[in-house]
Backbone as JSON Lines, residues from 0, in Angstrom:
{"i":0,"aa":"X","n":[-37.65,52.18,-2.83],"ca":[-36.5,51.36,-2.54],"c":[-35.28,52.26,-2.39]}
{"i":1,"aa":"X","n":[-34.37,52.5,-1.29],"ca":[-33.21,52.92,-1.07],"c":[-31.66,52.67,-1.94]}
{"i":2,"aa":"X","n":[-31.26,53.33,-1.95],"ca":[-30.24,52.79,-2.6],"c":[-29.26,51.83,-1.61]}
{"i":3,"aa":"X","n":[-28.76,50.55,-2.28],"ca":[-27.79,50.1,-1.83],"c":[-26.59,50.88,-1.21]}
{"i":4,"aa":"X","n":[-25.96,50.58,0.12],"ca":[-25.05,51.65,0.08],"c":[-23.99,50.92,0.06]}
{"i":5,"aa":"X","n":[-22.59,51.02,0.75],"ca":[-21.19,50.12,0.88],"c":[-21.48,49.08,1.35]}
{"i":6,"aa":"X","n":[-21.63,49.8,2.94],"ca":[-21.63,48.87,4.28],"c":[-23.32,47.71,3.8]}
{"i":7,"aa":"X","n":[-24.16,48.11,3.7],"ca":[-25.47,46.76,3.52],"c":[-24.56,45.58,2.41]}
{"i":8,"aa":"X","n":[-23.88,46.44,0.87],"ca":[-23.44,45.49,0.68],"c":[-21.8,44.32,1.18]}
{"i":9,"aa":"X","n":[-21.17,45.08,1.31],"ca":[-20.03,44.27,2.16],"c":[-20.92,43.37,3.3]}
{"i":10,"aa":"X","n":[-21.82,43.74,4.02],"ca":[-22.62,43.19,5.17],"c":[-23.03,41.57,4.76]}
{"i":11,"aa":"X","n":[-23.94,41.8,3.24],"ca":[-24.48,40.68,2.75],"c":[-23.64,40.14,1.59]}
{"i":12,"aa":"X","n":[-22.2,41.01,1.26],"ca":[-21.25,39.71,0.38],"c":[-20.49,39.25,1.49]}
{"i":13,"aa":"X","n":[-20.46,39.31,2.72],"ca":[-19.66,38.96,3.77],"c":[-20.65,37.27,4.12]}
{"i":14,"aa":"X","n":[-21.91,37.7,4.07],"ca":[-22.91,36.39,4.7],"c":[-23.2,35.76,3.8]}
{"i":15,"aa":"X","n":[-22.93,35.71,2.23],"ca":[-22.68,34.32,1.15],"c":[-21.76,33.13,1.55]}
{"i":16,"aa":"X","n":[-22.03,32.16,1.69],"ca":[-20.97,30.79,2.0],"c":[-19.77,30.63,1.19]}
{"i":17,"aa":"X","n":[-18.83,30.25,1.61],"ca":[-17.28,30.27,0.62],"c":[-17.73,29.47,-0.43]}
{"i":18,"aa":"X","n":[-18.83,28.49,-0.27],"ca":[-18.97,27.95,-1.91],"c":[-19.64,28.68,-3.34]}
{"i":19,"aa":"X","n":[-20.23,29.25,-2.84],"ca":[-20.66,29.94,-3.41],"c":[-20.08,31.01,-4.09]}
{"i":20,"aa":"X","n":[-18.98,32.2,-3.29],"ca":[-18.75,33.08,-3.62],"c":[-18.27,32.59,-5.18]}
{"i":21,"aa":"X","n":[-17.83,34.44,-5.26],"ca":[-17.56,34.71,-6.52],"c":[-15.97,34.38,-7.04]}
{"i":22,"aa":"X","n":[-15.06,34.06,-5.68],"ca":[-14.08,33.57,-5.44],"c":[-13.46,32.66,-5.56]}
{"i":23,"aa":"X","n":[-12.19,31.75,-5.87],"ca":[-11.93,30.62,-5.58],"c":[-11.73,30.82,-4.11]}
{"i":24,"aa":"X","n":[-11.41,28.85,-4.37],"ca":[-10.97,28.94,-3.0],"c":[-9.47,28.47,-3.47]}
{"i":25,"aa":"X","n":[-9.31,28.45,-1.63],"ca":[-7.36,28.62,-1.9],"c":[-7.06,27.04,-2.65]}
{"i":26,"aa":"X","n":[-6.03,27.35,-2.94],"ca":[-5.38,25.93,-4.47],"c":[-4.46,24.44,-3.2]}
{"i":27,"aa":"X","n":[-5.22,23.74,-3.45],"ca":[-4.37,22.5,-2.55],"c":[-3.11,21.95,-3.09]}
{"i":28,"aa":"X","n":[-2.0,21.56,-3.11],"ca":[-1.12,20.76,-3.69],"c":[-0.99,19.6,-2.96]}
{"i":29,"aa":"X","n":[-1.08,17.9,-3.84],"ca":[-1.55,17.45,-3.02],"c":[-0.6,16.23,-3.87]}
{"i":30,"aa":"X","n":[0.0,15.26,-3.04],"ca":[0.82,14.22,-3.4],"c":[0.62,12.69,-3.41]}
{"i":31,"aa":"X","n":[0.87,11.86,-3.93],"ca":[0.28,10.62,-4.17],"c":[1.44,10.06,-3.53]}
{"i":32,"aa":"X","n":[0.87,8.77,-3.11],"ca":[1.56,7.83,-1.94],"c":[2.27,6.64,-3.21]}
{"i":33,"aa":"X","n":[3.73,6.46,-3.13],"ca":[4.34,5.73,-3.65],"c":[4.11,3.96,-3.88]}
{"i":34,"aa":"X","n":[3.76,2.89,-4.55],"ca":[3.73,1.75,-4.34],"c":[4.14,0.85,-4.75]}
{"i":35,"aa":"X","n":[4.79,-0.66,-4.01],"ca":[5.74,-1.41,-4.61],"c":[5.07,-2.67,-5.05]}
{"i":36,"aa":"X","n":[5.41,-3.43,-6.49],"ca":[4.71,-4.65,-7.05],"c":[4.98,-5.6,-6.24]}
{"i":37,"aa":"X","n":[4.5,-6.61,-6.59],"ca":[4.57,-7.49,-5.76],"c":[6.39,-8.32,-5.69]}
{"i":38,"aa":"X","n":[6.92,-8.38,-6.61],"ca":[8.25,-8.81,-6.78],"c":[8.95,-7.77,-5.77]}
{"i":39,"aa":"X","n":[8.59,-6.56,-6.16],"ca":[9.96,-5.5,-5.33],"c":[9.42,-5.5,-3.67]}
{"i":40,"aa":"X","n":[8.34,-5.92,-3.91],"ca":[7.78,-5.74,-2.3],"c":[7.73,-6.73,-1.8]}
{"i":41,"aa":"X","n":[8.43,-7.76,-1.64],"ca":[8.28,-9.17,-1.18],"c":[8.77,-9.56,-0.69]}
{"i":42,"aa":"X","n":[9.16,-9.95,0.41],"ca":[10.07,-10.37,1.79],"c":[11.44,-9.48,1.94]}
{"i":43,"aa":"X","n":[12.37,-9.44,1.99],"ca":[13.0,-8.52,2.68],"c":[13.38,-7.32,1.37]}
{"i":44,"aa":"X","n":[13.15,-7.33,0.29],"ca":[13.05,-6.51,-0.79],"c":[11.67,-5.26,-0.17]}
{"i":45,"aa":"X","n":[11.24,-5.6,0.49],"ca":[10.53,-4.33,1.13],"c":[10.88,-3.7,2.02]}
{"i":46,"aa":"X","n":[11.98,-3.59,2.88],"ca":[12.97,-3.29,3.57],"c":[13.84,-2.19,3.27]}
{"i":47,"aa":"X","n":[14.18,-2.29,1.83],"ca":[15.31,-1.97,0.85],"c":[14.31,0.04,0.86]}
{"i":48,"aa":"X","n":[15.37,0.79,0.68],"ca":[15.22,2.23,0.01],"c":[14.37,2.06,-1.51]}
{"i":49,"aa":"X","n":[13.13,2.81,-1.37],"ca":[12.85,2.62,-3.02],"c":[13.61,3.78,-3.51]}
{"i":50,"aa":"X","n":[14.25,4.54,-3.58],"ca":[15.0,5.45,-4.16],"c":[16.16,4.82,-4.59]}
{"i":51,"aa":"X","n":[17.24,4.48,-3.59],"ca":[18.73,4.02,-3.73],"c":[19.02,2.6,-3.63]}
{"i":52,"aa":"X","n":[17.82,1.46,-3.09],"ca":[17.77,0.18,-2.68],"c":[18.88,0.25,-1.11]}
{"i":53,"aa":"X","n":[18.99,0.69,-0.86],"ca":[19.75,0.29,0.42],"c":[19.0,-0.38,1.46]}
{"i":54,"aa":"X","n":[19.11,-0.41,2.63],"ca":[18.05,-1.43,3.59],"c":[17.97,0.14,4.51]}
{"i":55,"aa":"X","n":[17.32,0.25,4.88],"ca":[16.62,1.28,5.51],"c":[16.81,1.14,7.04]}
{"i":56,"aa":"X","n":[16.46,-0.24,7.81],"ca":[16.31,-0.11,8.71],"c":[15.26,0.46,9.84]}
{"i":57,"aa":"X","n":[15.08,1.32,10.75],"ca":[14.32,1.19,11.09],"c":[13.51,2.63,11.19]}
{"i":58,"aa":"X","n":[14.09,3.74,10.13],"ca":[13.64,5.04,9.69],"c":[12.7,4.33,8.1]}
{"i":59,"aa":"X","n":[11.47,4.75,8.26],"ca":[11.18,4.44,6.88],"c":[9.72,6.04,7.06]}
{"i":60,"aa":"X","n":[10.33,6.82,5.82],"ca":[9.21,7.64,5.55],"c":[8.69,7.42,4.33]}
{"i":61,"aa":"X","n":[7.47,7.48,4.36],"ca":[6.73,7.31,3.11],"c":[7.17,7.7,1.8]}
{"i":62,"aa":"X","n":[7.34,6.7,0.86],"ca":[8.02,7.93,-0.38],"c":[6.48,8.06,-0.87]}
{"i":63,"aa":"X","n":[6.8,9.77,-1.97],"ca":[6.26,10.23,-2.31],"c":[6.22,9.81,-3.98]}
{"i":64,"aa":"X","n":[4.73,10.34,-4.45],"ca":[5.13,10.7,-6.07],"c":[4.39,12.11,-6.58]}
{"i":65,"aa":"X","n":[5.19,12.6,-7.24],"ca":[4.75,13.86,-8.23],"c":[3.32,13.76,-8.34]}
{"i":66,"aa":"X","n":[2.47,14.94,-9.15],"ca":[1.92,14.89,-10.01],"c":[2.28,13.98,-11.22]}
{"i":67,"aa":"X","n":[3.11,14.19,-12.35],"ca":[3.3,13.5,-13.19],"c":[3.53,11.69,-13.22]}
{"i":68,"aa":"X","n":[3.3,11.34,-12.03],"ca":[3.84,10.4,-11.57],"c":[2.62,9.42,-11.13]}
{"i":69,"aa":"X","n":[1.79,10.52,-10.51],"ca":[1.08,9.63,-9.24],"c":[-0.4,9.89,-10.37]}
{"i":70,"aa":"X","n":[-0.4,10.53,-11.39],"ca":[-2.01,10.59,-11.75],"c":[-2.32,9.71,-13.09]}
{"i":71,"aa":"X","n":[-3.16,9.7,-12.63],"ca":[-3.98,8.15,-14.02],"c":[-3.48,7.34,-13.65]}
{"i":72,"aa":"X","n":[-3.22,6.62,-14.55],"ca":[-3.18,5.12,-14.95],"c":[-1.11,4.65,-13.97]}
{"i":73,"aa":"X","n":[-0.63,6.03,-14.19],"ca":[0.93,5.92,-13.75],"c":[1.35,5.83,-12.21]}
{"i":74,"aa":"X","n":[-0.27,6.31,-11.73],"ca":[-0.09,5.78,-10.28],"c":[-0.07,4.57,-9.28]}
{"i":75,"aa":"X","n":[-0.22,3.63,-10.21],"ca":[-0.77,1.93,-10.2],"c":[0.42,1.3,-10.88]}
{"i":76,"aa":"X","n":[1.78,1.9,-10.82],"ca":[2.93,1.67,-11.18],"c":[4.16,1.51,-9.96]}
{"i":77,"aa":"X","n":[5.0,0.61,-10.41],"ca":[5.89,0.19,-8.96],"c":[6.72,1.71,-9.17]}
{"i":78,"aa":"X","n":[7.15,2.17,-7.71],"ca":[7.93,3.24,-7.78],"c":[9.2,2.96,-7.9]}
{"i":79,"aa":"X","n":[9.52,1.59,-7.69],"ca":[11.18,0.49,-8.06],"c":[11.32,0.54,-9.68]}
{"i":80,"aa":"X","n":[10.76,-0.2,-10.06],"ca":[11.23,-0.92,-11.4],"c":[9.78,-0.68,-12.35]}
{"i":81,"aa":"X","n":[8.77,-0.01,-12.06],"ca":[7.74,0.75,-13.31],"c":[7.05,-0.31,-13.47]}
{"i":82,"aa":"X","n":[6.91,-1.7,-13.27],"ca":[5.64,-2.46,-13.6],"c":[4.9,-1.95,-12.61]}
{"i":83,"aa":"X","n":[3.46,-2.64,-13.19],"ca":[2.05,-3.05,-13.03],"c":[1.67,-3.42,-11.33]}
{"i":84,"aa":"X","n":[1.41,-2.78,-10.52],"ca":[1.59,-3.16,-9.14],"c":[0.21,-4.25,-8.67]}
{"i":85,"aa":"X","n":[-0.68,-4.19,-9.5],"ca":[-1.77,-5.02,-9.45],"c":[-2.77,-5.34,-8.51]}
{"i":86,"aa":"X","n":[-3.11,-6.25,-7.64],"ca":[-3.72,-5.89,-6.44],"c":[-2.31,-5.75,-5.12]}
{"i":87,"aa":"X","n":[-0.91,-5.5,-5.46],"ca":[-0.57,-5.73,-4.27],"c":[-0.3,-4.21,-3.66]}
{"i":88,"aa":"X","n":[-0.77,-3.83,-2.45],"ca":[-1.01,-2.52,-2.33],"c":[0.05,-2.26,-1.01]}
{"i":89,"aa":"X","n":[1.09,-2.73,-1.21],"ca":[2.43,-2.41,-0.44],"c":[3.18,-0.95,-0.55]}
{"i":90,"aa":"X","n":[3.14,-0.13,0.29],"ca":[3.88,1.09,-0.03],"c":[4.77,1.2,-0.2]}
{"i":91,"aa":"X","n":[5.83,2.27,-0.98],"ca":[7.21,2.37,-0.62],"c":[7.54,3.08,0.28]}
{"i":92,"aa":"X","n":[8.63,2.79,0.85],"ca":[9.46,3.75,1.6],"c":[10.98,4.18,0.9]}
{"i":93,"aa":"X","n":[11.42,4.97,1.82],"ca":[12.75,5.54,1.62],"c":[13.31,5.96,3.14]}
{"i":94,"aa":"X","n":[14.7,5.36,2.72],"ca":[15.28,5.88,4.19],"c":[15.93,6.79,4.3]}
{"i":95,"aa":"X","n":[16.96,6.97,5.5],"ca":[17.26,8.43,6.08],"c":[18.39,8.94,5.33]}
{"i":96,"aa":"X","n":[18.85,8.12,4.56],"ca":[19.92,8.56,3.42],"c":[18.96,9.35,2.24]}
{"i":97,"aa":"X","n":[18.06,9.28,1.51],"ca":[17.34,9.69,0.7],"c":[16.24,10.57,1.25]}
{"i":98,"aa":"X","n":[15.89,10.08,2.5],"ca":[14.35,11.17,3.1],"c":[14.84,11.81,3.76]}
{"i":99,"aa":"X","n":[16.5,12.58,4.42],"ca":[16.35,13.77,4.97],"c":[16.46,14.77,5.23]}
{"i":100,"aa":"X","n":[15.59,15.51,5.78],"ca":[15.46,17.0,5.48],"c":[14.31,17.43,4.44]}
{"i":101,"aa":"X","n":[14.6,18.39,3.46],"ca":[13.35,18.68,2.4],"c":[13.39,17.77,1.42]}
{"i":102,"aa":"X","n":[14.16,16.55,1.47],"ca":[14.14,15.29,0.24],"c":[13.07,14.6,0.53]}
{"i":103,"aa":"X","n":[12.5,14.78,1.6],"ca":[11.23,13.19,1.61],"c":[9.96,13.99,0.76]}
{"i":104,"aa":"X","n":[10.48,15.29,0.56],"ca":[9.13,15.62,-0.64],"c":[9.73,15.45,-1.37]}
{"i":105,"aa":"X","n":[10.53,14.83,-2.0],"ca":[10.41,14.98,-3.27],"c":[10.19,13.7,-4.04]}
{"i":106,"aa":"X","n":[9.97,13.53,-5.44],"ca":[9.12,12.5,-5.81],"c":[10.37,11.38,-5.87]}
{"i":107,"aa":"X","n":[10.16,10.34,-5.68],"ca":[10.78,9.1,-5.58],"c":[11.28,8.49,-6.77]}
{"i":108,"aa":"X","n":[10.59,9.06,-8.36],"ca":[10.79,8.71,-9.42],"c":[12.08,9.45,-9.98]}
{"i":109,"aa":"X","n":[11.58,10.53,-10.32],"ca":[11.94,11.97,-10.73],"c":[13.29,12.88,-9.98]}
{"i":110,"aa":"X","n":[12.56,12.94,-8.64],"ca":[13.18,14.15,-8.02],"c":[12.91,15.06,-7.79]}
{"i":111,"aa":"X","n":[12.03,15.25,-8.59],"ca":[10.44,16.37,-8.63],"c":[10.58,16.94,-7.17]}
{"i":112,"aa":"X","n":[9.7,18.16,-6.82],"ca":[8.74,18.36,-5.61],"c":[7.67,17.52,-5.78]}
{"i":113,"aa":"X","n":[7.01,17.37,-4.64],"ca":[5.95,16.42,-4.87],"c":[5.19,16.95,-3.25]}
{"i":114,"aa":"X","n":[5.05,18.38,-3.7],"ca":[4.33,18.85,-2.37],"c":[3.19,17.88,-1.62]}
């Protein structure tokens, strides 16, 4: 048997699958979608800025939530007023007073980043 040299091995750690390797893989940051209960989301109250309540009009970007915000049990929380959002699965928004520029990342609760 030969000895292993550089190049055979770089050759065959090159042809292992990224799952496998010995490596991570690169780190995702990843943000949870904001949602309004059924009271705050209910006829023209869904309209309204979930950040500042203003009426938005006809810019509406998705608000965001944190990590701290959007995981477990705290993500099934109104991003308005913190109740129980239940089955109503209405998103929030935020308008162009609050979402623009590098503000529409940020978390809707907090203020956070919310990459």
């Amino acid at each position: 048997m030969s000895p292993l040299s550089r190049r055979k091995f770089l050759t065959a750690f090159i042809a292992i699958p990224a799952g496998i390797a010995l490596f991570p893989s690169v780190a995702r940051a990843e943000h949870y979608a904001a949602m309004l209960c059924g009271d705050c989301g209910f006829g023209s109250k869904k309209d309204n800025c979930a950040h500042c309540g203003k009426w938005m009009g006809s810019t509406r970007i998705p608000a965001r939530l944190c990590s701290d915000h959007g995981f477990g049990s705290k993500k099934d929380n109104c991003a308005v007023c913190g109740k129980w959002i239940g089955s109503n699965k209405q998103r929030a928004y935020i308008g162009d007073c609050c979402g623009f520029g590098s503000k529409k990342d940020n978390c809707v609760v907090c203020g956070k980043w919310a990459p």
